[in-house]
N, C-alpha and C positions, 0 to 999 in steps of 0.2 A: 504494500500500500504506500502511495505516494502521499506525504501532510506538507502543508505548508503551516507555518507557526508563526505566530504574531502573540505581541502583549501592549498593550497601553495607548488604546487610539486615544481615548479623553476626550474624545469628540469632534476630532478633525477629521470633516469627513475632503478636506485636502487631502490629506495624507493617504488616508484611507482611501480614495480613490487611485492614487498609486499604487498601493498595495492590490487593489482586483484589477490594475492592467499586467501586474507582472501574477497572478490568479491566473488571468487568460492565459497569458503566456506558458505559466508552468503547468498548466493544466493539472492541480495534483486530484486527489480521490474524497479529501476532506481538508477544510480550514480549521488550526485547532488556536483556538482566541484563548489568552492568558490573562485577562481578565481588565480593567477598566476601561470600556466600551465609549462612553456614552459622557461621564461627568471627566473635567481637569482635576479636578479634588482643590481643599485651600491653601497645599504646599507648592504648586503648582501655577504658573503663569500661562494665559490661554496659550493654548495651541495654533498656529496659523489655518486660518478654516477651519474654526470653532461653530458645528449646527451641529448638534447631537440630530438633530431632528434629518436632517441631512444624511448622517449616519443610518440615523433608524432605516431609512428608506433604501440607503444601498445595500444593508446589511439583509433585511427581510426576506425577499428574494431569492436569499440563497440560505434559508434556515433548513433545510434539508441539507445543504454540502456543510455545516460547522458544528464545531463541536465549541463547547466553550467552559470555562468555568470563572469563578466569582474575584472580582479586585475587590481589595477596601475602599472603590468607590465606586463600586456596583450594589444597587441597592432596589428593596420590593417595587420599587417606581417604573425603575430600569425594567424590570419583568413583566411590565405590565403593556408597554409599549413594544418591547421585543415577543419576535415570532418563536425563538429558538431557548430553550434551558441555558439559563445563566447564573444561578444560586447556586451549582456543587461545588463546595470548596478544593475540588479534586477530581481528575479522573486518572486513570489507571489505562495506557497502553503497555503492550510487549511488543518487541520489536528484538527478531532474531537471537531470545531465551532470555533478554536484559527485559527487568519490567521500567516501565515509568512510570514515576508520577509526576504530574503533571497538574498544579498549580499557579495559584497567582503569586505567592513570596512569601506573603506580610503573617502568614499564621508559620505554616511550615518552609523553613529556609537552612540553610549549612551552620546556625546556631541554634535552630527548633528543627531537624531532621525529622521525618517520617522513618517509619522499619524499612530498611532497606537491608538486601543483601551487598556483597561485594558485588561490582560489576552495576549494580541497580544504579538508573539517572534521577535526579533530582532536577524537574523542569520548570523554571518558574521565570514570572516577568519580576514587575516592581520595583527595581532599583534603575531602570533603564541604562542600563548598562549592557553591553553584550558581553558572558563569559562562557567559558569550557576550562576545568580546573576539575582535579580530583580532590577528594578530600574522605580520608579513610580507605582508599579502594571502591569508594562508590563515587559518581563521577556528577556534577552540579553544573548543569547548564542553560544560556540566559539567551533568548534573543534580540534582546535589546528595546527598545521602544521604536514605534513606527515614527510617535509624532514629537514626543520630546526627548530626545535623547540626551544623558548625561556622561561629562567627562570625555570631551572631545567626543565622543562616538559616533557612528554613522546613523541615520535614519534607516534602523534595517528589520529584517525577519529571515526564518529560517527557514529550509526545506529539511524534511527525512523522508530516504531513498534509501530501501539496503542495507540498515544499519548504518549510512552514513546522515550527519546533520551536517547542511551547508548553510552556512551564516551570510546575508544578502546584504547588500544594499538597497533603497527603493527603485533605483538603475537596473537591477538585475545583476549585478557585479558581485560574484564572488571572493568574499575575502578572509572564510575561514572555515576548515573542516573539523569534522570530532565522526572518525571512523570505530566503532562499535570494536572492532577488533585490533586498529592498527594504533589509536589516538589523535590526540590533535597535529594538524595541520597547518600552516600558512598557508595564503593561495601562493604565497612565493616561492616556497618550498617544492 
């Protein structure tokens, strides 16, 4: 199965229309959303092409292709205008004998860890930051934020193909691997 992975639109549906032209592009099987959709939250300065409402409407559409789970600033309001489940604080993919989970941050992160075995990923948005780092033999990975990203980083999201996650820009530009079996990567590399 082919995911593409996104966290933190905050309700730039700018942004987020980038992100469902490189959708088209990469054609995956499901969009798996890491959680604050729709609000910037108060730590947060707007996003450029700030319409949740905006959002709401490109998002709809396609609530049959996403999977998504809860940010701390996803809230019963948020659910009530979205077509698609956005309250699980979690879901749980496997991807070639490794489980994930797959998270917003803010409850379970690499200082509040879920059960994992070795080898298990820990997938989460919220710091918008994009990372790939072990930690214990289980392995914590970030796609970054679509629309605000922090700490020089790119406006990006990730693909998994095969056991491999490819870290994007909203270009389509690849610029970092994390191979299931081999590790991380630079695209320079």
């Amino acid at each position: 199965m082919k995911i593409m992975i996104a966290s933190d639109i905050h309700g730039s549906a700018y942004y987020l229309r980038q992100l469902l032209e490189q959708y088209k592009a990469e054609q995956p099987d499901k969009l798996l959303l890491l959680g604050d959709i729709l609000y910037h939250g108060p730590r947060n300065d707007l996003p450029k092409g700030y319409a949740p409402k905006e959002v709401i409407d490109l998002l709809n559409p396609m609530k049959e292709d996403i999977l998504c789970v809860r940010g701390n600033c996803d809230t019963d309001v948020d659910q009530m205008v979205l077509e698609f489940p956005i309250l699980a604080d979690y879901c749980i993919l496997y991807e070639q004998g490794h489980m994930i989970f797959a998270t917003h941050g803010h409850i379970h992160n690499t200082a509040n860890p879920p059960m994992l075995k070795k080898g298990d990923i820990l997938l989460h948005g919220h710091t918008h930051i994009p990372v790939a780092e072990d930690f214990d033999g289980r392995y914590y990975l970030n796609p970054g934020s679509i629309s605000i990203p922090k700490e020089a980083s790119e406006h990006s999201y990730m693909m998994l193909e095969k056991g491999v996650f490819t870290w994007k820009t909203l270009a389509g530009q690849s610029y970092r691997h994390f191979d299931l079996e081999n590790g991380l990567k630079n695209e320079s590399e």
